[in-house]
TORDREN-597046 format. One record per residue (C-alpha): x, z, y. Coordinates in steps of 0.25 Angstrom, whole numbers, padded with zeros to 4 digits, always signed. Layout:
# TORDREN-597046
XZY
...
This chain:
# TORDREN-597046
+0027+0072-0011
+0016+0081-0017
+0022+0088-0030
+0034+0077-0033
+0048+0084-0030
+0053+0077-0019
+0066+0073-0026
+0058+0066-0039
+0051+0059-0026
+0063+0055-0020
+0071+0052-0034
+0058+0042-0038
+0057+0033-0027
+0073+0033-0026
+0072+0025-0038
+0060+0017-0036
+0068+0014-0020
+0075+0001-0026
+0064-0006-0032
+0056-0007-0020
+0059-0020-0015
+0049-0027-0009
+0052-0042-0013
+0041-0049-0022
+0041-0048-0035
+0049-0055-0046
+0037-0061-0052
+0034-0068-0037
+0045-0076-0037
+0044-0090-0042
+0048-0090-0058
+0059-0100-0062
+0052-0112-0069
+0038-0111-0062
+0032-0122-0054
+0030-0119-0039
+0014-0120-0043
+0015-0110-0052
+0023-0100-0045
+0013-0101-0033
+0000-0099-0041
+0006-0088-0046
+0010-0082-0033
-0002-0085-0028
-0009-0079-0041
-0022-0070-0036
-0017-0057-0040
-0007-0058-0028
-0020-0060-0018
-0027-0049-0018
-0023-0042-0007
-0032-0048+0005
-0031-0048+0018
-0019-0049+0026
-0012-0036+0030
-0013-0034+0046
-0008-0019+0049
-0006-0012+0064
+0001+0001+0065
+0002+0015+0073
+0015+0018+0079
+0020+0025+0066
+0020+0016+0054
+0006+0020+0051
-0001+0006+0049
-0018+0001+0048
-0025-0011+0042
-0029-0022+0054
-0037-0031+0042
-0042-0026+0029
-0034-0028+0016
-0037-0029+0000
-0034-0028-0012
-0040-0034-0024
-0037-0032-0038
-0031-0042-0045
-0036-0047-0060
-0035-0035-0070
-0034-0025-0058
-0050-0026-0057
-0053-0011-0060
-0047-0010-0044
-0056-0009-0033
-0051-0020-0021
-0046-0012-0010
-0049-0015+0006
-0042-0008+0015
-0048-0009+0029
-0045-0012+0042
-0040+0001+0049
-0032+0008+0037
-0020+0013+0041
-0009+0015+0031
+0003+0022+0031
+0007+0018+0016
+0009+0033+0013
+0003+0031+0000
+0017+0024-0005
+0028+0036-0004
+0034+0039+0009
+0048+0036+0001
+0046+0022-0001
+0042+0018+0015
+0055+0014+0017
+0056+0004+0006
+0039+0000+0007
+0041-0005+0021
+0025-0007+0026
+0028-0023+0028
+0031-0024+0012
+0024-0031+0002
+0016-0019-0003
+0010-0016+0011
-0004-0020+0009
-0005-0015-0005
+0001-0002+0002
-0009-0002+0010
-0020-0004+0000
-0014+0008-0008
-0014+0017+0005
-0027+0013+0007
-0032+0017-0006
-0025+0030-0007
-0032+0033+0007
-0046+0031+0003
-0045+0037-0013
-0056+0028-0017
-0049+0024-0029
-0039+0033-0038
-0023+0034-0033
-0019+0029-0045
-0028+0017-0043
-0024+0016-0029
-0007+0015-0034
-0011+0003-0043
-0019-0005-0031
-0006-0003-0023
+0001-0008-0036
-0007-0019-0038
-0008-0025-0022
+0009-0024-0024
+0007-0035-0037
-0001-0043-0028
+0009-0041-0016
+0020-0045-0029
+0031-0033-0025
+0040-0033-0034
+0038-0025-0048
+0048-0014-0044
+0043-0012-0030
+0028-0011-0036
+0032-0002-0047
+0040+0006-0039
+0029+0007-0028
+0018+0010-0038
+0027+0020-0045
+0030+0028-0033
+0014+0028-0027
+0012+0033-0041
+0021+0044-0043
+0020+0048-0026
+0007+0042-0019
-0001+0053-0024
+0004+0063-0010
-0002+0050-0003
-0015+0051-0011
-0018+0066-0009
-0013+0064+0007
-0023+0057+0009
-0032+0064+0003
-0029+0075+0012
-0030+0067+0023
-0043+0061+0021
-0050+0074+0018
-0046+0080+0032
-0050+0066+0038
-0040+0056+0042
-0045+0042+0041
-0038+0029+0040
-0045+0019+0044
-0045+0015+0058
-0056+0009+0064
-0048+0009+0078
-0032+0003+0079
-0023+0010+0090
-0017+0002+0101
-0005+0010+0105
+0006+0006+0098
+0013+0020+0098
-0002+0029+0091
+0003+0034+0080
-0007+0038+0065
-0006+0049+0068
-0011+0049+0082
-0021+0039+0080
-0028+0045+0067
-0031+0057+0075
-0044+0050+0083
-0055+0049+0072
-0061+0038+0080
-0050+0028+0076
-0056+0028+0062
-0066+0022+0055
């Protein structure tokens, strides 16, 4: 929890808990008077396709997960000062970069999976700031249309807890774990842990 009392933790994600329903978002559903044309260029609008390439993952036995096939993000209009992000075949992901105290709720089959895995992704490799990172995740959540609630709630709490996550890794990365695998295990019961041991399974 870093240098947050572990009660003012606990107290702010108690009270962010019961916006966090992952149903679309208001703005999704079909407005009263609208023709069915109009409703479904809207949803079909470009902002809410940025994100490219489907999402196939695989998985150790603990729920430690990697990429089978790239993904991206792309900014949309008027989020040009944002690099696109790939992230590549291989990367495994444990969404630890959205606090521990929301896995319940964030279930890894939600809405907000692939830009999750985006924000884990940056927070992994630093090339860009954390903040900046947080307002990726933000925006692939839009083009993924959560609800307002959840996204703010979401953003909020990578904002105000992410920042152990960030400096983890760190760590990590400067006594020389990797996260890209360039070979995938075949026994279903390996575990992370066990498999990130061998060098050799990494790019």
């Amino acid at each position: 929890m870093g240098d947050i009392p572990r009660r003012t933790f606990l107290l702010n994600a108690a009270a962010a808990l019961p916006l966090l329903s992952s149903s679309y978002d208001a703005a999704a559903q079909e407005p009263s008077g609208s023709s069915m044309d109009a409703w479904m260029q809207a949803w079909m609008a470009p902002r809410h396709r940025q994100a490219t390439g489907a999402l196939h993952l695989s998985r150790f036995s603990d729920p430690t997960y990697f990429l089978l096939k790239p993904i991206t993000w792309k900014p949309n209009p008027g989020q040009e000062s944002y690099s696109s992000v790939t992230v590549p075949v291989g990367f495994v992901t444990d969404f630890a970069s959205i606090p521990r105290v929301f896995w319940s709720v964030l279930r890894p089959d939600g809405l907000y999976t692939y830009p999750a895995i985006v924000h884990d992704y940056l927070y992994w490799e630093q090339v860009v700031s954390r903040e900046a990172a947080d307002l990726i995740f933000k925006f692939g959540m839009e083009d993924f249309r959560l609800r307002s609630a959840t996204i703010a709630s979401v953003f909020n709490a990578v904002r105000a807890f992410g920042g152990s996550a960030w400096e983890n890794n760190a760590k990590l990365k400067a006594a020389g774990e990797r996260r890209v695998l360039n070979r995938f295990p075949d026994d279903p019961t390996i575990t992370w842990k066990q498999w990130k041991l061998e060098r050799a399974h990494f790019s």
